[in-house]
BAKE-385323 format. One record per atom (N, C-alpha, C, O): atom name; z, y, x. Coordinates in nm, 4 decimals. Example, Ala and Ser with C-alpha at 12.3 -4.5 7.8 and 13.67 -1.06 7.14 Angstrom:
2
+------+----------+----------+----------+
! name !        w !        v !        u !
+------+----------+----------+----------+
!    N !   0.7800 !  -0.5690 !   1.3190 !
!   CA !   0.7800 !  -0.4500 !   1.2300 !
!    C !   0.7800 !  -0.3300 !   1.3200 !
!    O !   0.8465 !  -0.3319 !   1.4236 !
!    N !   0.7080 !  -0.2250 !   1.2850 !
!   CA !   0.7140 !  -0.1060 !   1.3670 !
!    C !   0.7870 !   0.0030 !   1.2900 !
!    O !   0.8039 !   0.1138 !   1.3409 !
+------+----------+----------+----------+
***
This chain:
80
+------+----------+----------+----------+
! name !        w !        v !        u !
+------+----------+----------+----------+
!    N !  -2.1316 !   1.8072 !  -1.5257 !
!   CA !  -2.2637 !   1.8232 !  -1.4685 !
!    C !  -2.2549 !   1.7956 !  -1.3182 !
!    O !  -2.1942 !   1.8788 !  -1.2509 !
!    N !  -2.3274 !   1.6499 !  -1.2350 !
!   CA !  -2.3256 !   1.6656 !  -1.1316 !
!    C !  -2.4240 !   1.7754 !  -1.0381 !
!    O !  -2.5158 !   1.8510 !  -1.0698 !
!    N !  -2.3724 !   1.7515 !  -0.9389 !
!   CA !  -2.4287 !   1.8852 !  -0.8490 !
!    C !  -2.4362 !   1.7953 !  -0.7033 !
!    O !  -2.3504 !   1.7194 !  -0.6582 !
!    N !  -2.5866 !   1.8358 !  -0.6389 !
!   CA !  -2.6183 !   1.7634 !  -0.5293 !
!    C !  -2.6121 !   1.8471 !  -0.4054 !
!    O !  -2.6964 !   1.9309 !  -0.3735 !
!    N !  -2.5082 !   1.8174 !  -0.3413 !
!   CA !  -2.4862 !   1.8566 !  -0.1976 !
!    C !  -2.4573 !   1.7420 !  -0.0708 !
!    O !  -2.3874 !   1.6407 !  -0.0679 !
!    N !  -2.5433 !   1.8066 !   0.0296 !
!   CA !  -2.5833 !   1.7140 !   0.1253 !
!    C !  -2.6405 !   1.5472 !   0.0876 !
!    O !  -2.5983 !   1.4398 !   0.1303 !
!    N !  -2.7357 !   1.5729 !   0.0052 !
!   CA !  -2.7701 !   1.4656 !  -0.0757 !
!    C !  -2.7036 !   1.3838 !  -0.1326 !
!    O !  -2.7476 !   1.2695 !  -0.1450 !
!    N !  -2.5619 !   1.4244 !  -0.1901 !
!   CA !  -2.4515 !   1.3366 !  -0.2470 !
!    C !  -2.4847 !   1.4165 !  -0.4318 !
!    O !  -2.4705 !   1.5365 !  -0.4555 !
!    N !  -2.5167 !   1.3396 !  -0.5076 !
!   CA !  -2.3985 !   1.3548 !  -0.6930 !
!    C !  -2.3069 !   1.3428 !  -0.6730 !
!    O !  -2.2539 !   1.2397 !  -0.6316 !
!    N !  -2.2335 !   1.4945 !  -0.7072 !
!   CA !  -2.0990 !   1.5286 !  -0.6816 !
!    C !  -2.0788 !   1.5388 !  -0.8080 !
!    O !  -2.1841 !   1.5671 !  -0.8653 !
!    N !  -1.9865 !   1.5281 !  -0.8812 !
!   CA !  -1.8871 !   1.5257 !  -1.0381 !
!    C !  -1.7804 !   1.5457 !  -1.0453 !
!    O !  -1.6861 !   1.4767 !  -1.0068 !
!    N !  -1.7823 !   1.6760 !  -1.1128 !
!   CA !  -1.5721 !   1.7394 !  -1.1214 !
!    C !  -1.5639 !   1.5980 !  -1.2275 !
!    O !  -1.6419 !   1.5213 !  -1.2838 !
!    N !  -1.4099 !   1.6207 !  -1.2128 !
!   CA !  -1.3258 !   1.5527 !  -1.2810 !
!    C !  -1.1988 !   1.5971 !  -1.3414 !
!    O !  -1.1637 !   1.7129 !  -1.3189 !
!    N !  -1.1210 !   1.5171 !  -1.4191 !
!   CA !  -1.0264 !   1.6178 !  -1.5083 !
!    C !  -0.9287 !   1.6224 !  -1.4095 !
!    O !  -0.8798 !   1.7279 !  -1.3691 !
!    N !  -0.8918 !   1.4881 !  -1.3605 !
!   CA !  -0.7987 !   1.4793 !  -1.2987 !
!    C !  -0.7570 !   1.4471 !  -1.1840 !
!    O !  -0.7805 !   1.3271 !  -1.1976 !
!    N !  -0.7055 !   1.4557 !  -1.0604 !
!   CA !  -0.6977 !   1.3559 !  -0.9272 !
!    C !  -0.6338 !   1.2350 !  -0.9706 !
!    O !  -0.5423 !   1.2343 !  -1.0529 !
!    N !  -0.6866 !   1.1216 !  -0.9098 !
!   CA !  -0.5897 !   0.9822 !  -0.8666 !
!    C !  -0.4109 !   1.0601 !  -0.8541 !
!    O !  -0.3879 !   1.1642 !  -0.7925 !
!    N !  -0.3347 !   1.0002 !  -0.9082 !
!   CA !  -0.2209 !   1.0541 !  -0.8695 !
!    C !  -0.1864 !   0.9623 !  -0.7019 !
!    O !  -0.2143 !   0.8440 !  -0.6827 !
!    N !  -0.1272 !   1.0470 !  -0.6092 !
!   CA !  -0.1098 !   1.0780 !  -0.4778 !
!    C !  -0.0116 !   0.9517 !  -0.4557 !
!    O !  -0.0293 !   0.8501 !  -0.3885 !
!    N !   0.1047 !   0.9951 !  -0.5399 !
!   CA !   0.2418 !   0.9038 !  -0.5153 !
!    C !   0.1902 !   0.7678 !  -0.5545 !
!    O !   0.2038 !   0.6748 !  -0.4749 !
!    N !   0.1338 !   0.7497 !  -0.6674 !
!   CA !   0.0389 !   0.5819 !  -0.6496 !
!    C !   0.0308 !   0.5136 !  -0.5527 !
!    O !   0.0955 !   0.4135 !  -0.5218 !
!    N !  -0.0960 !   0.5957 !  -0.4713 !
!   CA !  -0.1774 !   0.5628 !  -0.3127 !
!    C !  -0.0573 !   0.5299 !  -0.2785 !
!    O !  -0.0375 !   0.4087 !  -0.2862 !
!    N !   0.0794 !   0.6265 !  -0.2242 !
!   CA !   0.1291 !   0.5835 !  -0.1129 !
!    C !   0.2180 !   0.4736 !  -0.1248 !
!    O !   0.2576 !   0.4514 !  -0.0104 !
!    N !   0.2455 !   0.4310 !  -0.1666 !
!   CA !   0.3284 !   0.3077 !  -0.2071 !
!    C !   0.2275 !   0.1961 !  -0.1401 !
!    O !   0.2526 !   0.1052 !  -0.0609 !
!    N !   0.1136 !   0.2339 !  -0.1968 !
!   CA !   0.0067 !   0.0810 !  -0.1538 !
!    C !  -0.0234 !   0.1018 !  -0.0110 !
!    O !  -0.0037 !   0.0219 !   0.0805 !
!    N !  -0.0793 !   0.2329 !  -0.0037 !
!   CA !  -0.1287 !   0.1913 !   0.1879 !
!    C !   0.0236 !   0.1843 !   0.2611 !
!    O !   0.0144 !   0.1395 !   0.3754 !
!    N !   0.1514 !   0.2158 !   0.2239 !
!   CA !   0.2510 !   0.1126 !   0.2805 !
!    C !   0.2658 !  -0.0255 !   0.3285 !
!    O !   0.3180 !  -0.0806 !   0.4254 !
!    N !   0.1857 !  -0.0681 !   0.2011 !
!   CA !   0.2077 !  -0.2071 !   0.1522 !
!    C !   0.1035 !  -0.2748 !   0.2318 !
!    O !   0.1126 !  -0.3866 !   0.2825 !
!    N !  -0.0065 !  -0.1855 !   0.2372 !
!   CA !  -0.1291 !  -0.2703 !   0.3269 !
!    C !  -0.0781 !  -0.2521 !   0.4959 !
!    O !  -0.0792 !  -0.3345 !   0.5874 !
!    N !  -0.0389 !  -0.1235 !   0.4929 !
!   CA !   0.0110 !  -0.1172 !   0.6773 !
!    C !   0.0797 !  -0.2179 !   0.6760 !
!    O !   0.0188 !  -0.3179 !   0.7142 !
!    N !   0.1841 !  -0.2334 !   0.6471 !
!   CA !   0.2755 !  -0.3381 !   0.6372 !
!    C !   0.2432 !  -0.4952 !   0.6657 !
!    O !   0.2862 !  -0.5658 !   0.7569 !
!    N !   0.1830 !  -0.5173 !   0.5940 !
!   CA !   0.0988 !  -0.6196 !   0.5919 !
!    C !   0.0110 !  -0.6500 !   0.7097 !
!    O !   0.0174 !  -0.7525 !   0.7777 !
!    N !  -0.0453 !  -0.5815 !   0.7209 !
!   CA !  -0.1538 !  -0.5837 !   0.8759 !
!    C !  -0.0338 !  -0.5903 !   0.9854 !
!    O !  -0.0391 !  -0.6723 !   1.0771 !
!    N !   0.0512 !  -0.5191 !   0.9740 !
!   CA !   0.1617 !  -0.5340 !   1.0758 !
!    C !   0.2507 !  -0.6594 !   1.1466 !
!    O !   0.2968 !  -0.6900 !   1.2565 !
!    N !   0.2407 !  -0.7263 !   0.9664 !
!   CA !   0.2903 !  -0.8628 !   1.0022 !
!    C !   0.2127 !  -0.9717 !   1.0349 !
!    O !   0.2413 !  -1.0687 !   1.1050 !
!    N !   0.1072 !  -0.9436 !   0.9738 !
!   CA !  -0.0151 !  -1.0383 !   1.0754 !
!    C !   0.0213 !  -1.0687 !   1.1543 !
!    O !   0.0806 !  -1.1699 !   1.1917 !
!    N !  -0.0377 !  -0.9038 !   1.2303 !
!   CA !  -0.0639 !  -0.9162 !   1.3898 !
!    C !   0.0138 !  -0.8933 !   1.4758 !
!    O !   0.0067 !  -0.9241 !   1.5947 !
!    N !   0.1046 !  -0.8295 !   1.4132 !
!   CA !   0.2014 !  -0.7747 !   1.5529 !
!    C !   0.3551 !  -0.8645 !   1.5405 !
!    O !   0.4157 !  -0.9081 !   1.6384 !
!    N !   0.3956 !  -0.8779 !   1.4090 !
!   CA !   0.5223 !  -0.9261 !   1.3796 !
!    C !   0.5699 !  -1.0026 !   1.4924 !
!    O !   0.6717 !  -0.9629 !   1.5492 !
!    N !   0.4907 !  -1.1423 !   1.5471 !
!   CA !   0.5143 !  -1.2673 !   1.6335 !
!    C !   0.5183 !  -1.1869 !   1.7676 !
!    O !   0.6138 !  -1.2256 !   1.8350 !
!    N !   0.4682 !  -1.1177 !   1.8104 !
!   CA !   0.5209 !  -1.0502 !   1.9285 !
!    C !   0.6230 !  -0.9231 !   1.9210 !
!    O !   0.6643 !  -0.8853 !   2.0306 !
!    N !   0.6773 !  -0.8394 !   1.7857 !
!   CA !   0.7559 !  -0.8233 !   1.7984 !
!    C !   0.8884 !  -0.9142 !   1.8180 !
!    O !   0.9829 !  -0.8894 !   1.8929 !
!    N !   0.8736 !  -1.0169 !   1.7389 !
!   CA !   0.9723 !  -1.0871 !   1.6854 !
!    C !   1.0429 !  -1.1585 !   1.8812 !
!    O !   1.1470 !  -1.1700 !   1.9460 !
!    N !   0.8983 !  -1.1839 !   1.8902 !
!   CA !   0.9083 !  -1.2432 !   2.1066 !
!    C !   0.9550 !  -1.1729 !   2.1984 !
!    O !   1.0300 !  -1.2198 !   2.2840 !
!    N !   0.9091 !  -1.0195 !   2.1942 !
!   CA !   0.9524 !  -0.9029 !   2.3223 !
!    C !   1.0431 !  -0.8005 !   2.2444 !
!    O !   1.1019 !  -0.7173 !   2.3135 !
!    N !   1.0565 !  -0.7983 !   2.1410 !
!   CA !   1.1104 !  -0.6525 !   2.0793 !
!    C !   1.2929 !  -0.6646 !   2.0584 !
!    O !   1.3607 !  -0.7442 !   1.9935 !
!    N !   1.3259 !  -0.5613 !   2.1352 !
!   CA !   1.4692 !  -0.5526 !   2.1274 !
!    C !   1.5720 !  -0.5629 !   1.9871 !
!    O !   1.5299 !  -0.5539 !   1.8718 !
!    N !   1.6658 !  -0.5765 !   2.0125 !
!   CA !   1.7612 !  -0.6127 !   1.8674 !
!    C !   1.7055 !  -0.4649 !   1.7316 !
!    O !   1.6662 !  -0.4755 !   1.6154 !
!    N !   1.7353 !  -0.3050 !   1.8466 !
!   CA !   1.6681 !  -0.2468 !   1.7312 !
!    C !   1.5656 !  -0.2596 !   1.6599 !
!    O !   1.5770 !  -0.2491 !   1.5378 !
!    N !   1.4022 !  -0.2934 !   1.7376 !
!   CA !   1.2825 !  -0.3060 !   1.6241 !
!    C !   1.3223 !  -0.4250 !   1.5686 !
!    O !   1.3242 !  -0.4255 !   1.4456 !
!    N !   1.3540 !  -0.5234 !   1.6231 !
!   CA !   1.3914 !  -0.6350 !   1.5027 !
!    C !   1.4741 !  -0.6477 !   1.3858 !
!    O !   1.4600 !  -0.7124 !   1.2820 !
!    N !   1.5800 !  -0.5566 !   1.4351 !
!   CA !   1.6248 !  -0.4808 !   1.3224 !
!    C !   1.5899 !  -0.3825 !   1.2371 !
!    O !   1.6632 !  -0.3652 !   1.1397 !
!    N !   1.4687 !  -0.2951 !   1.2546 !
!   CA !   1.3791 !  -0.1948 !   1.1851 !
!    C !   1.3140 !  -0.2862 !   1.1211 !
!    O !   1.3519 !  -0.3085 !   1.0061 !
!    N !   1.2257 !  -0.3465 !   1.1626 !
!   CA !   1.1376 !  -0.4592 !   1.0851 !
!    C !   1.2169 !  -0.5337 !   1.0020 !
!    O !   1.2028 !  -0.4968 !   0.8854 !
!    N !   1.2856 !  -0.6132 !   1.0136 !
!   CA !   1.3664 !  -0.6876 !   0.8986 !
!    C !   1.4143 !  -0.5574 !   0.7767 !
!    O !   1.3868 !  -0.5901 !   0.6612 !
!    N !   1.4692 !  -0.4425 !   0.7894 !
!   CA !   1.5124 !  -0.3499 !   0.6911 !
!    C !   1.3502 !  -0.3341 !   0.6330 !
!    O !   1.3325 !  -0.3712 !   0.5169 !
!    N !   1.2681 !  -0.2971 !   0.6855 !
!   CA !   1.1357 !  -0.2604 !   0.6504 !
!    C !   1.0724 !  -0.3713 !   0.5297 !
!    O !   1.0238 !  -0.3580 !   0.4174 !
!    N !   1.1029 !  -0.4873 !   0.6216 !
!   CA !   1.0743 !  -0.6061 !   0.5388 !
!    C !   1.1202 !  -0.6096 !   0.3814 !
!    O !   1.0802 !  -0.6356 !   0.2679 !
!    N !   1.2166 !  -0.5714 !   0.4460 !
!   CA !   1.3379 !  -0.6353 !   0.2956 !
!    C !   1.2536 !  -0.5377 !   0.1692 !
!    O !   1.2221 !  -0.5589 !   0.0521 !
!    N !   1.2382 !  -0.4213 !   0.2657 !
!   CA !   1.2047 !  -0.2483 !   0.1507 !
!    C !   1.0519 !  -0.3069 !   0.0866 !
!    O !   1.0204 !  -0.3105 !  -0.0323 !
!    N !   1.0031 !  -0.3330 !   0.1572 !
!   CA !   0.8356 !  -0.3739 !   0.1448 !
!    C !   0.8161 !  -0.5066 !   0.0375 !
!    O !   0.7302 !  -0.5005 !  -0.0505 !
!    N !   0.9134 !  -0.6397 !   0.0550 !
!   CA !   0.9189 !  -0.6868 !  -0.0293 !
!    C !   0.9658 !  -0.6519 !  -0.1658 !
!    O !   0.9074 !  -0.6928 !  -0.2662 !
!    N !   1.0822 !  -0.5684 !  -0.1700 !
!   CA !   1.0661 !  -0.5032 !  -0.3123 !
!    C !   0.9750 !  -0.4240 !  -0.3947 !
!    O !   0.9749 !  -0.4258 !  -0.5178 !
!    N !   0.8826 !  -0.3410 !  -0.3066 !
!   CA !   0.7540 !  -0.2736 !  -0.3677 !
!    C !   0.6889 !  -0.3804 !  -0.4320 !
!    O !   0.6598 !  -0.3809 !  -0.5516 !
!    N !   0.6556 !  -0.5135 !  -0.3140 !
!   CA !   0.5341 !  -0.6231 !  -0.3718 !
!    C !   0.5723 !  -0.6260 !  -0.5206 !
!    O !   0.4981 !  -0.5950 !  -0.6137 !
!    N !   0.7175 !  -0.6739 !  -0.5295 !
!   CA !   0.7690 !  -0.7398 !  -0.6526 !
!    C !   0.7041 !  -0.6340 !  -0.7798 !
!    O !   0.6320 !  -0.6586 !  -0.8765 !
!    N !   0.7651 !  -0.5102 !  -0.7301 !
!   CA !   0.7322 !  -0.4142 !  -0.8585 !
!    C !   0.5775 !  -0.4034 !  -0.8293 !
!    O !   0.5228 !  -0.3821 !  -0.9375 !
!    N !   0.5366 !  -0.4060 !  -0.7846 !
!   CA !   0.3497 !  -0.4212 !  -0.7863 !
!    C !   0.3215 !  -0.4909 !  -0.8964 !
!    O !   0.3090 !  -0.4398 !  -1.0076 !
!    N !   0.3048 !  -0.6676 !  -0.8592 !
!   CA !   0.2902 !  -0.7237 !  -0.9162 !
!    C !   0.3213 !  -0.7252 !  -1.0714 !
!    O !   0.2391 !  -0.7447 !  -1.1609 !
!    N !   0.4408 !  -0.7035 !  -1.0833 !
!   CA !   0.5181 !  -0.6560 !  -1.1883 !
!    C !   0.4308 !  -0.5998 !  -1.2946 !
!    O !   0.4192 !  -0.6424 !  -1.4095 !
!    N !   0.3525 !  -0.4665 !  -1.2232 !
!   CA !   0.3424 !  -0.3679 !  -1.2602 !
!    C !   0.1717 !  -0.4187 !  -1.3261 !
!    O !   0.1234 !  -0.4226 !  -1.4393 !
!    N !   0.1286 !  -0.4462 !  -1.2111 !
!   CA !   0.0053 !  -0.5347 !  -1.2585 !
!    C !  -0.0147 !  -0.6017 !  -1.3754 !
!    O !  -0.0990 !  -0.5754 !  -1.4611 !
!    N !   0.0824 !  -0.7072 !  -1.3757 !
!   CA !   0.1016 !  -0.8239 !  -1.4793 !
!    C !   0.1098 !  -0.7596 !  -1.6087 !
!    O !   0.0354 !  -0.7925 !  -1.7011 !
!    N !   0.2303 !  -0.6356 !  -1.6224 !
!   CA !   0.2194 !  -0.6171 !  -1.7680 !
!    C !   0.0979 !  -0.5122 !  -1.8269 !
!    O !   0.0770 !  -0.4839 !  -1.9449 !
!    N !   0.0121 !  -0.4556 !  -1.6849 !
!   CA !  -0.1305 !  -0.4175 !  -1.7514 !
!    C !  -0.2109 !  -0.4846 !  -1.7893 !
!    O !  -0.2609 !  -0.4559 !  -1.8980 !
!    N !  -0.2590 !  -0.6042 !  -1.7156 !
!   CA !  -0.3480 !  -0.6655 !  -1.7588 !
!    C !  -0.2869 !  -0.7510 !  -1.9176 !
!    O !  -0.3494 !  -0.7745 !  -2.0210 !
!    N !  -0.1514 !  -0.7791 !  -1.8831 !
!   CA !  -0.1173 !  -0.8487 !  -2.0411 !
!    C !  -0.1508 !  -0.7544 !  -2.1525 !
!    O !  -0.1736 !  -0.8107 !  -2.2595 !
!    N !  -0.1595 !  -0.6204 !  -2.1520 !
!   CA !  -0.2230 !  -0.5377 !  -2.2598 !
!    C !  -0.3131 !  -0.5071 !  -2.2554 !
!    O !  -0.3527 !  -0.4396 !  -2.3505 !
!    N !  -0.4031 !  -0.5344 !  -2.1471 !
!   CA !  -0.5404 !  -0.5159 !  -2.1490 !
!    C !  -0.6192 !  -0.6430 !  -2.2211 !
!    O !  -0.7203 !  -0.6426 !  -2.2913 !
!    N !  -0.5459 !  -0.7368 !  -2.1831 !
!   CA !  -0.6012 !  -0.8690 !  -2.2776 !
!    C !  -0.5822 !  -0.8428 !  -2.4321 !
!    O !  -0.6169 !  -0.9279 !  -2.5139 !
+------+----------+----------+----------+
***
């Protein structure tokens, strides 16, 4: 039964989004925005350590994508 507060339909639910999900992805999106915009001027002014943080980061971040995708692919193949 929704319920209207501050002019919002509000609706319990059984369950939350699980948490550990989310964080994997807004990793993946910081990450991302990071290399956009900032990467080329780290890569220009940033000392051996951040270039060395970023490349480890990199490496970690590209393995999430992989299992993303991954993870994607064999839902939608059973959703078909």
């Amino acid at each position: 039964m929704a319920k209207l507060i501050a002019g919002y339909d509000l609706e319990e639910i059984d369950e939350l989004p699980l948490v550990a999900e989310a964080s994997p992805l807004w990793q993946l999106l910081l990450f991302e925005n990071l290399r956009a915009t900032m990467l080329p001027d780290v890569q220009a002014v940033g000392d051996d350590e951040i270039r060395t943080a970023v490349r480890h980061h990199s490496s970690a971040v590209a393995g999430e994508w992989t299992e993303q995708e991954e993870e994607q692919s064999s839902a939608s193949s059973r959703s078909s």
